[in-house]
C-alpha positions, 0 to 999 in steps of 0.5 A: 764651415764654408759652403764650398767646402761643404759642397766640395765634400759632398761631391767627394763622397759621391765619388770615392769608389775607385782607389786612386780617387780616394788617395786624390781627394781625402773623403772625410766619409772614411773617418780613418783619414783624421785619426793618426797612426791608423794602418789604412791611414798610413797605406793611403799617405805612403801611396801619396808617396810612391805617387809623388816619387813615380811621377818624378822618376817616370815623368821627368822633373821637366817634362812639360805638361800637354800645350794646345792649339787656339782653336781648342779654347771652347770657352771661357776658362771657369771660375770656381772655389772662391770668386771674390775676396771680400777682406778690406785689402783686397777690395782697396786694391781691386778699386785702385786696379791693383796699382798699388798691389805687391807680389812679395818674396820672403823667407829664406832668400838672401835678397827679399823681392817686392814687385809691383803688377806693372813690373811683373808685367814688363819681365820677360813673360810665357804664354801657354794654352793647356787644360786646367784638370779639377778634382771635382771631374771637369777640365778647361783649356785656356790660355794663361800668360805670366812671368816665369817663376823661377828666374823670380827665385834666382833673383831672390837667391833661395837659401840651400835649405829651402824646400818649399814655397808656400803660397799665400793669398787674399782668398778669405774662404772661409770665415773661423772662430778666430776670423778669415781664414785664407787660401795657400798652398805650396810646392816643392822647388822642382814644381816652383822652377818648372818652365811652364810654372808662372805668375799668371796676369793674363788669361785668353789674351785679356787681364786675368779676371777677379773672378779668376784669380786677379792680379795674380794666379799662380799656374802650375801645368802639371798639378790639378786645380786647387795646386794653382793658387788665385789672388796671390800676393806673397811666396815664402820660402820655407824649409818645411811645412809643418808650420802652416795651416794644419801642416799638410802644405795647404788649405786642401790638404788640410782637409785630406787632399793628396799635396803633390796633386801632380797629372 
């Protein structure tokens, strides 16, 4: 098991007192998490899911997440989790400065995509300075400049059956029995067509930086951190989840991270 995953779980521990960080993060301290068909189990996911609704209902599926000023950008936006894919793939590509990379989108869509980062540079882009929120309790305010990524899955022509994009990335965070295990996530198509959500490739008005996420990081304004998927490389649309990961919609959650992780 990972370092960080070992780290992550110790901080989560330490700070499970209150209800909502419980429901939040999955403390692996509260053993009724992994077993199914638990009564507390259960009380924590329907929690989940009158949180996820509430949100949506109260909110509003387009609300836009708090934009800042430029001279709120204090400091330099900070890594964390990992910082450097080490598979072959992604080291030929870093060497080449991502020249040859591909944003891929597949699933269920009617016109498979394939982008170049030259190209997604040269579409229509957003910038947005807003405060990435962790889980771990810190907050950054940075700038992040990308391609919108609804116009993207229009161009696709999303199947009416879709419900999910599932995220998939270069980031080998762990290392299983069976080999490299990688980083995903996923959203629901609300979140994916969100104005404010968007293929970043620039951060504080510079190239996204490896450390951060290059080529490509996926922003979602109104989710917490670990919703923003780093070194991306290919959206899959999908009817449902069960097939990824362990089925819970992404490497976190696997772990017992709430999936909507709206703020």
């Amino acid at each position: 098991m990972s370092r960080l995953l070992l780290s992550r779980r110790r901080f989560l521990q330490g700070s499970a007192g209150a209800a909502s960080g419980l429901i939040l993060a999955g403390c692996d301290q509260f053993d009724f998490l992994g077993q199914q068909n638990h009564p507390a189990r259960n009380f924590v996911e329907q929690a989940n899911v009158l949180t996820y609704r509430a949100q949506r209902r109260l909110v509003g599926e387009q609300t836009l997440a708090r934009e800042y000023a430029a001279s709120e950008i204090r400091q330099g936006q900070k890594p964390n989790g990992s910082t450097q894919p080490t598979t072959h793939e992604y080291k030929a590509l870093q060497e080449g400065n991502f020249a040859d990379y591909r944003l891929q989108v597949t699933g269920m869509v009617e016109q498979p995509l394939s982008f170049s980062l030259n190209e997604l540079r040269n579409m229509p882009a957003r910038s947005q300075i807003t405060r990435h929120d962790c889980v771990e309790g810190w907050s950054c305010i940075a700038k992040w400049t990308g391609t919108p990524l609804g116009p993207i899955l229009d161009a696709a022509r999303v199947h009416p059956d879709a419900r999910f994009c599932v995220y998939h990335c270069f980031d080998n965070i762990e290392r299983g029995l069976s080999g490299d295990v990688f980083y995903y996530e996923s959203s629901d198509l609300v979140d994916a067509h969100h104005p404010q959500s968007i293929l970043a490739y620039g951060l504080n008005d510079h190239v996204l930086p490896v450390s951060n996420g290059a080529p490509v990081r996926l922003r979602i304004e109104r989710a917490l951190g670990y919703k923003q998927p780093k070194y991306l490389h290919t959206i899959e649309l999908v009817a449902d989840l069960q097939s990824f990961g362990r089925g819970n919609g992404g490497y976190w959650e696997d772990y017992g991270y709430d999936w909507y992780g709206g703020i």
